[in-house]
Backbone as CSV, one residue per row, in Angstrom:
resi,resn,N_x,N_y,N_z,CA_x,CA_y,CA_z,C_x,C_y,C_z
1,UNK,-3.634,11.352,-15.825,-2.566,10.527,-16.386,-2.001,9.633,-15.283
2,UNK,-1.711,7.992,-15.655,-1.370,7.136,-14.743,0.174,7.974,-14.670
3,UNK,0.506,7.284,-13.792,2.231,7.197,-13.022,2.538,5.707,-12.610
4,UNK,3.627,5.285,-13.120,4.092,3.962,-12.731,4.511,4.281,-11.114
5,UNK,4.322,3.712,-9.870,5.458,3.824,-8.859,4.774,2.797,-7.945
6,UNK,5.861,2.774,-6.728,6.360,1.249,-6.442,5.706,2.033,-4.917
7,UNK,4.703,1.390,-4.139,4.234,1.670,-2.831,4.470,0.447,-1.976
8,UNK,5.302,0.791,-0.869,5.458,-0.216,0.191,4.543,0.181,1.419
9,UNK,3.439,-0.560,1.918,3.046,-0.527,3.129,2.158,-1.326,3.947
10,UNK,2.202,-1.268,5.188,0.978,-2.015,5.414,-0.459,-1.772,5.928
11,UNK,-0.814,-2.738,5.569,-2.699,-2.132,5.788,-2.717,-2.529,7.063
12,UNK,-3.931,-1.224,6.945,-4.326,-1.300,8.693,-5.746,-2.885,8.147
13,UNK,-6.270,-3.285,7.581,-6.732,-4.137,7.145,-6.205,-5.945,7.506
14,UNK,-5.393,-5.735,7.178,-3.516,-6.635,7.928,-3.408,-6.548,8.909
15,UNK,-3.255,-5.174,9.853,-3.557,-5.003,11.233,-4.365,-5.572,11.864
16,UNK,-5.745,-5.395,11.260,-7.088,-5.850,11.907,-6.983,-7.347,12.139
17,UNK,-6.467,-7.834,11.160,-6.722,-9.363,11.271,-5.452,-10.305,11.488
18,UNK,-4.800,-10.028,12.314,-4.041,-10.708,12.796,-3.796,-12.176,12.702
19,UNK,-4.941,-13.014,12.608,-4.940,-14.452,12.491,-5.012,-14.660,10.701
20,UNK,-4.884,-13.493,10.203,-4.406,-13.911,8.839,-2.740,-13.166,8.756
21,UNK,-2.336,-12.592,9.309,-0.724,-12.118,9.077,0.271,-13.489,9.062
22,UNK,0.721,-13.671,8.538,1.834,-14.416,8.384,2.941,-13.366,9.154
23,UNK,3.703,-13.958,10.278,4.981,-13.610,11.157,5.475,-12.777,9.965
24,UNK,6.277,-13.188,8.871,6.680,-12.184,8.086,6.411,-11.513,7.265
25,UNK,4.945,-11.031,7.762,4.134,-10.005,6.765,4.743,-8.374,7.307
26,UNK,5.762,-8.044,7.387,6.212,-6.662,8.275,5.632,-5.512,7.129
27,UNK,5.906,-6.322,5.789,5.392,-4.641,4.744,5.320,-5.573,3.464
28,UNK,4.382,-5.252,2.880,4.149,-6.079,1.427,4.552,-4.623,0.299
29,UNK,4.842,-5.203,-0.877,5.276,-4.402,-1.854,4.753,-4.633,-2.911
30,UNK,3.798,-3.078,-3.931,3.415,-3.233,-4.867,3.665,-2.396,-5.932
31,UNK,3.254,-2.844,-7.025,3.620,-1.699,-8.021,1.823,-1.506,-9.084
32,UNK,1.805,-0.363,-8.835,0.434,0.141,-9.360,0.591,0.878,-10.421
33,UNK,0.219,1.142,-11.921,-0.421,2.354,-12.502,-2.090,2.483,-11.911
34,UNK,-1.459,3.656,-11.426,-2.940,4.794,-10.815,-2.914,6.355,-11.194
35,UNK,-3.960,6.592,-11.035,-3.982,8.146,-11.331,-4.449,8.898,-9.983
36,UNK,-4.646,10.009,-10.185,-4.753,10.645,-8.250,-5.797,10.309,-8.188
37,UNK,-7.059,9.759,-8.536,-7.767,9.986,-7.415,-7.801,8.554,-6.845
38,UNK,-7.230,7.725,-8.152,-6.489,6.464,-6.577,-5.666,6.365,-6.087
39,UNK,-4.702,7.445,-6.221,-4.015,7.515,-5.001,-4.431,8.092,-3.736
40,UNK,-5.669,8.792,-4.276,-6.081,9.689,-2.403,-6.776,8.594,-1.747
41,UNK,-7.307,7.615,-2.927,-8.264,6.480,-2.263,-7.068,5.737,-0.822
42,UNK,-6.119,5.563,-1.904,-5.162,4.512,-1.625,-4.344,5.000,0.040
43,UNK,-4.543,6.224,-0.354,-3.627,7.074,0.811,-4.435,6.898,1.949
44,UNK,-5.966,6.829,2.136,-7.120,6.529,3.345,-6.951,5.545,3.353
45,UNK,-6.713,4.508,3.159,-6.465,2.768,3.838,-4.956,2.213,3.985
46,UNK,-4.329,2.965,3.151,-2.980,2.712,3.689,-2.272,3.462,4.804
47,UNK,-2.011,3.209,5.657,-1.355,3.441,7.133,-0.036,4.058,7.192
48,UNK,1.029,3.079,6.701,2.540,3.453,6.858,2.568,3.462,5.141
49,UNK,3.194,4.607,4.650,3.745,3.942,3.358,4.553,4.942,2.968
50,UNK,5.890,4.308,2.013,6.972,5.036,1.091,6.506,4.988,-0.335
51,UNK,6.498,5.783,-0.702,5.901,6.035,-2.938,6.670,7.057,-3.232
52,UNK,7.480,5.947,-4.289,8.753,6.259,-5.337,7.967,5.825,-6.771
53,UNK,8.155,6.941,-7.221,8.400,7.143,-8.492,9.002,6.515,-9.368
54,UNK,8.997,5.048,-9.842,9.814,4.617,-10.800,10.334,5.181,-12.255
């Protein structure tokens, strides 16, 4: 079963490529329906992140 919630973070992907960051790329914000096993996906490429439960 999906879950609505709101994930802030940034990719190490973003990291890598520096000559694409925009100065105020510090944390992008999204809102996903996923179910776990994209969130475990999601949890291996995402680096820093807060996930709230809307």
């Amino acid at each position: 079963m999906s879950k609505l919630i709101k994930i802030f973070y940034q990719s190490k992907l973003i990291k890598q490529a520096p000559q694409y960051q925009p100065q105020n790329w510090q944390k992008i914000s999204s809102i996903f329906y996923i179910n776990e096993t994209m969130f475990l996906f999601l949890s291996g490429i995402i680096e820093e992140k807060l996930i709230t439960e809307i």
